[in-house]
C-alpha angles and dihedrals in degrees: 000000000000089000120117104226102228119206096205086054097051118088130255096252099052088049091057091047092058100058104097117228083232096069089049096052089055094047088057086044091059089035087057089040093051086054102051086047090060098032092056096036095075143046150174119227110193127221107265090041138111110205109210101202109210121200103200086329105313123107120262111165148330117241127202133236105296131073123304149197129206131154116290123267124298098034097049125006132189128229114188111202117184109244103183093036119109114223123203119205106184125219130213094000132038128213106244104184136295127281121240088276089057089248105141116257122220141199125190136242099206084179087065105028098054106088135163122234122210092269100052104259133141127237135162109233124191122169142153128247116202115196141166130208106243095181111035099188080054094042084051098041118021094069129024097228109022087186099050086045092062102038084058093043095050096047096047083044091055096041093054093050096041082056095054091052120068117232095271091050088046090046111030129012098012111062099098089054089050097058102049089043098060088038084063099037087046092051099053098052091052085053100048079059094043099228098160091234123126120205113229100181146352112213121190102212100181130001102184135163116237117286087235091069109012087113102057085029083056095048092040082049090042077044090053098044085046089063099038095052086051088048087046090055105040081056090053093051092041091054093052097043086052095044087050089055096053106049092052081052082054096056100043091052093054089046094053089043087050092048097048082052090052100046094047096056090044085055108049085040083065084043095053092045090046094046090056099040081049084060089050090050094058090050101048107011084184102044091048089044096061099039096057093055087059101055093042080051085044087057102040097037087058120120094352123112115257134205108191111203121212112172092176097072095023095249149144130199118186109200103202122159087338093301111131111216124180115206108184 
């Protein structure tokens, strides 16, 4: 009894019969907690990240790209969301996954795609809505299921446009307005719930009529561009017909205007030598007199064929075409 115990003298298996389970299992407690702790301490935030930090759930603070440190789970936690990242959500069909050639496989969602124009007809509307998250701590904590919230917004915003338009608008020339249109529409209701999402674009992928009368919907559209290639042409021809018209009225016009000209400055041409024979006239009654007889002979003796008599000398002389001919 009076026998120190010695450790160095005991054996080694009594030694390692001696350390409790309990101690071991502490040991890999603080070993686990020492790795959560490091584990959770630091972080990586990429590029084109914004790292929400969360203290027990509340926000605390957004972080940049880099590397980061924060207070271990479960005191702080990090969620990374992708600010420069556009992100797709599909409507009224949904990309299930790609065939062996690599082509996309899809599957329909009759409940979305199935949407009422103004002028209550039926068409079959699937289209695509890009997006990106401009404020990540809003994007986390203003609404519960960001995705969801835009899936829903984008389909009531489409289906309130697509009822404002009539079919042809929906399926031919309208398209492009559509689409604006619902982005905008999109967007300020996600704002009005402040989301922290932006739209980038609306696509529409396929406007279709319903299966059940897409046959008899394709020949009444054949029918309307029928009509509208006739009404296209009869404008062109009436347009043609109409400019031709009016360019023959031009120039009558200009050729009535041209010969009113003409004739008024004939006239006052006659006005102006009648007015100075008439001075001539006042000056030799005799002289005028006779001078205008021989320019109104002048004028009617032209071009006809003339005999001068002249019963004094016995001759006569026939006047034809300027040539002088004497007959005894």
């Amino acid at each position: 009894m009076d026998e120190v115990f010695d450790w160095e003298k005991m054996p080694e298996e009594g030694k390692r019969r001696n350390i409790k389970p309990s101690s071991i299992i502490f040991g890999i407690f603080i070993g686990i907690i020492l790795i959560i702790i490091l584990s959770t301490t630091f972080y990586t935030v990429n590029t084109d990240e914004a790292g929400v930090i969360k203290t027990f759930g509340s926000y605390t603070k957004v972080t940049g790209p880099g590397i980061h440190a924060k207070w271990f789970w479960p005191i702080q936690a990090v969620e990374k969301v992708s600010i420069e990242k556009v992100n797709r959500i599909e409507i009224g069909f949904r990309t299930t996954g790609k065939d062996s050639d690599g082509n996309a496989i899809y599957s329909d969602v009759p409940d979305e795609k199935i949407m009422v124009t103004m002028d209550e007809n039926i068409v079959e509307v699937e289209f695509i809505v890009q997006y990106i998250v401009r404020d990540p701590v809003a994007y986390l904590f203003n609404v519960d299921d960001p995705v969801e919230t835009v899936r829903k917004t984008s389909w009531s915003a489409m289906r309130t446009v697509v009822a404002s338009n009539t079919v042809d608008d929906v399926l031919t020339i309208g398209k492009e307005n559509i689409q604006n249109r619902t982005a905008d529409l999109i967007q300020s209701v996600l704002d009005r719930y402040k989301c922290g999402i932006r739209v980038v674009a609306v696509q529409l992928q396929d406007v279709d009529p319903p299966e059940a009368v897409k046959a008899a919907f394709d020949e009444v559209q054949k029918a309307k561009e029928k009509m509208d290639q006739l009404v296209n042409e009869g404008r062109r021809y009436y347009n043609q017909v109409v400019l031709e018209a009016e360019g023959e009225a031009y120039k009558l016009i200009k050729e009535a205007e041209a010969y009113k000209v003409q004739k008024v400055n004939l006239a006052k041409g006659e006005v102006d030598r009648f007015d100075e024979v008439y001075k001539q006239y006042v000056k030799g009654k005799d002289i005028a007199r006779k001078q205008i007889y021989m320019d109104r002979m002048r004028e009617l003796l032209t071009g006809i064929n003339k005999y001068i008599v002249d019963p004094s000398v016995g001759l006569n002389i026939f006047l034809q075409k300027g040539d002088v001919e004497v007959i005894k």
